[in-house]
Structures are given as C-alpha cells and as structure tokens.
N, C-alpha and C positions, 0 to 999 in steps of 0.2 A: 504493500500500500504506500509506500512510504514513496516509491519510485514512478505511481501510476497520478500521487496529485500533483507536484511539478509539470507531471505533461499537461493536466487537464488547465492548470492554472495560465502553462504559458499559448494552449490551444485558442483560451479566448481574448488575451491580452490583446493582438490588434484591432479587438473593435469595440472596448470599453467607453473609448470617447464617441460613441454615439451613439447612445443611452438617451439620450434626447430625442430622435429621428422616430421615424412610423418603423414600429416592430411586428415583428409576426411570429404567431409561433405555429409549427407544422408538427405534426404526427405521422411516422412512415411505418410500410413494409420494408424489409431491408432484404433485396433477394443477392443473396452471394453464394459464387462457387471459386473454389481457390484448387487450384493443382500443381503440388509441390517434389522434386525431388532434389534428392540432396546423397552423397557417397563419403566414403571413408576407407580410406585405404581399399580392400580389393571388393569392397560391397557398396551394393546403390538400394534406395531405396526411392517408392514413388506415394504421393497419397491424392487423394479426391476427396472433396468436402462441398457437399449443400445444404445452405442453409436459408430459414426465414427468421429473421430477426424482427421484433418492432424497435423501432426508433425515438427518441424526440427531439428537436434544434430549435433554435430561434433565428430571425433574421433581422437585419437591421439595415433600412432603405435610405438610399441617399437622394439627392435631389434632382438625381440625372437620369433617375434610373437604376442605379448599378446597385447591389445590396451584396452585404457579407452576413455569411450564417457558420452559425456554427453547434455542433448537437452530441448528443450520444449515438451512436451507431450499435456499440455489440457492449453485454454487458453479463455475463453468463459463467456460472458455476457450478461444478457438478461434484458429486463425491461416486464411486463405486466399489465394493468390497467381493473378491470372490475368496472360497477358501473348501479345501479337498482334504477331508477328514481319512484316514487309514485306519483301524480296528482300535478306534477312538483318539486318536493321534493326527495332528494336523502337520502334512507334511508340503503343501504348499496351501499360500495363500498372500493376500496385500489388500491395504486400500489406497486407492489411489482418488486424488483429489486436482481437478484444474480450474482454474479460472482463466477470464481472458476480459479485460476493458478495450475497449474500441472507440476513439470519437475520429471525427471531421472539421475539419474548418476551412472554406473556399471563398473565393471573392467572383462576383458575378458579373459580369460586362453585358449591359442588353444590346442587344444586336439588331432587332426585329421588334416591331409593335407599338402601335399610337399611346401615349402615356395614359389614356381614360382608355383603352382599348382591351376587351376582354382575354387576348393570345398575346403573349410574349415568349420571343427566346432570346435566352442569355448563354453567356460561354465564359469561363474562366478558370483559375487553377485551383487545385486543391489538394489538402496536405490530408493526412489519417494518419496518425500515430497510436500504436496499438500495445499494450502489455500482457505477455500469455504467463503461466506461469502451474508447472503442475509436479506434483509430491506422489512419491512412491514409500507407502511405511509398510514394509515386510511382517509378516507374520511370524516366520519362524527364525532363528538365530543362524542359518547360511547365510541366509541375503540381506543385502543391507538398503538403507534407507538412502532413496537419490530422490535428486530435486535439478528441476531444471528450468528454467526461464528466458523468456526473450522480449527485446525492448525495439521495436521498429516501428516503420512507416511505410505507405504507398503515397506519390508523387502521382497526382494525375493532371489530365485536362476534363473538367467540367462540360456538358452541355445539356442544358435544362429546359425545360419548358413550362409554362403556367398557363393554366386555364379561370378567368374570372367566374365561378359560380354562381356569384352574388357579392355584391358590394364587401360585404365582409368574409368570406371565404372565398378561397381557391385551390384548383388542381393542382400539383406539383410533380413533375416526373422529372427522372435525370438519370443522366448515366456517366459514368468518366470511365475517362479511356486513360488506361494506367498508362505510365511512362516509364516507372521506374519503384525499385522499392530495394529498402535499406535494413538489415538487422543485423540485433546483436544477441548470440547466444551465450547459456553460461549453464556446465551439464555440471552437478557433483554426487559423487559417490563416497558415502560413511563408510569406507573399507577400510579397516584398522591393520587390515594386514599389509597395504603397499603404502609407500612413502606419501606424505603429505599435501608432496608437489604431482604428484599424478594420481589424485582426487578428485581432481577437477580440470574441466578444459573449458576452451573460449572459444568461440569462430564468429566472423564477421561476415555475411553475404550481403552481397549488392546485385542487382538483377534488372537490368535493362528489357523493359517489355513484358512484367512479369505475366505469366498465367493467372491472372485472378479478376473476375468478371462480378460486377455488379450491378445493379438494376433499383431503382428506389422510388416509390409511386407514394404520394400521400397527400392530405387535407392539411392547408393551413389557413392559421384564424389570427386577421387583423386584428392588434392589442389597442 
C-alpha cells in the first residue's frame, strides 16, 4: 500500500488547479485482454487474460473544449487456498493471495463537434500506472513463503467519443491504442537454505506495442 498511494497521488496532481471548471463524473465497463510472455534462461512462458472490470473517473472541462480525467480502472483482490490431505497428513498445500490497483489519467484534445452539439471526438495521450502484487504462504515446512510484485504502466494514444443524452448526461466510449509499457519486477523467496543475495531477483521490461487491448463504454453525469 505504501507504494500504490504515491502513484494514485501523483496520477491526479496535473489537474488539481481546475477544481473550479464544469466537472463530470462517468461510470465504466472496463473491457480488457492482456497477452503476456516472458523467458528465463532455457524456459518461456505465455499467459491470456479477460477481463470486465467497472470503473469510476472524473473529468474536468476547459474552455476550448479539451478536458482531462482521470479514474480508477482495476481494483481487485483475491485470496485462494488448496490443500491435499494423505492418511491424515497434509503433504501439499498454500494460500495464495493477489491484488492489483489500476488507474488512468489522459488529456483530451477535441477534434470534431459544435461546442452545444450532441457528438464529439477527442484524441489525446494517456498514462495507466498499475500495482500487482501476490503472496505464496506454504502449508507444509519444504516450501517456502515467496512474494512477488510489480510496479508499471501502459503509455497510450487516447480516442474517444461522446454522445449528449441529455443536457446532463452523456455517452462515453474510448479506446487507446497502447504505445508502449514499462515494468518493474521484484520475485522473493524465504529459503533459508541459499544465501541471502539469491533470495530475491529484479527484472525491468519495456515493450514497445505491447499486446494489451482495451475497450471502455460508460454514462457520465455533469456535476
């Protein structure tokens, strides 16, 4: 936690100073699919993930047009326990625990549509920085207790579109088109029988064009 409010804090810093301007706040579906591989010495490995998430952001409109928003995206924890009993003796088992926070924050450029006019499209950049973070606690005394975490982001280009419903509500749809995304890992294992220093390891990925597709449709309501 300690390393997930830092992000959330400096997520919303560039658009404090205007707190004053017409705000909105939206409610989403959050549809994402991420496909990741990753290798280590002589083994690869690949994963697939879909998901729906809901959402919530605020936005804050400037006078030209353009607004900056910024929300929660993903925000999910889970616990799960298996364990395999032998003629009363439990010789494997764990629980394992993950979390994962997820926000956004992008800047909108309109591009398209009369200022009293119900369609607009905007296009801009946008940042998502995200914290995962999941714990393996052993059941029995072979295996030991590992923890591993990661602290990144996806870099994308924004393009969205609004629908006026009615003076106070509107449609929201968007999608960005990743660019680029950044992590930092960090694996560790309580193994008391090897040294210290090979407890734990580090790796850094950067991924131009990452595999990771999202889709975001929702209702927002002028404050």
């Amino acid at each position: 936690m300690r390393k997930i409010l830092p992000t959330l804090c400096i997520s919303v810093i560039p658009f404090l100073h205007t707190m004053g301007q017409e705000r909105s706040l939206k409610i989403f579906s959050n549809f994402l699919y991420a496909s990741e591989k990753s290798s280590r010495e002589n083994t690869s490995s690949s994963e697939r993930d879909f998901n729906i998430f809901p959402g919530i952001s605020f936005a804050f409109h400037g006078k030209k047009g353009h607004f900056q928003e910024a929300g929660l995206v993903r925000l999910s924890f889970d616990r799960s326990e298996f364990e395999t009993i032998d003629n009363g003796i439990t010789i494997r088992g764990a629980v394992t625990r993950n979390f994962e926070a997820r926000v956004r924050y992008d800047y909108n450029f309109k591009l398209a549509g009369p200022a009293e006019g119900k369609w607009k499209l905007y296009v801009g950049p946008s940042i998502s920085p995200y914290y995962r973070r999941e714990t393996n606690e052993p059941k029995i005394s072979t295996s030991f207790h590992r923890i591993s975490w990661s602290l990144g982001s996806y870099l994308s280009l924004l393009a969205r579109s609004t629908i006026a419903l009615s003076p106070k509500v509107l449609l929201d749809i968007n999608i960005p088109l990743n660019i680029a995304s950044l992590e930092y890992r960090r694996y560790r294992v309580d193994n008391p029988n090897i040294p210290l220093s090979q407890q734990h390891a580090d790796d850094f990925d950067a991924e131009a064009v990452p595999t990771y597709l999202e889709f975001r449709m929702g209702i927002g309501i002028k404050l």
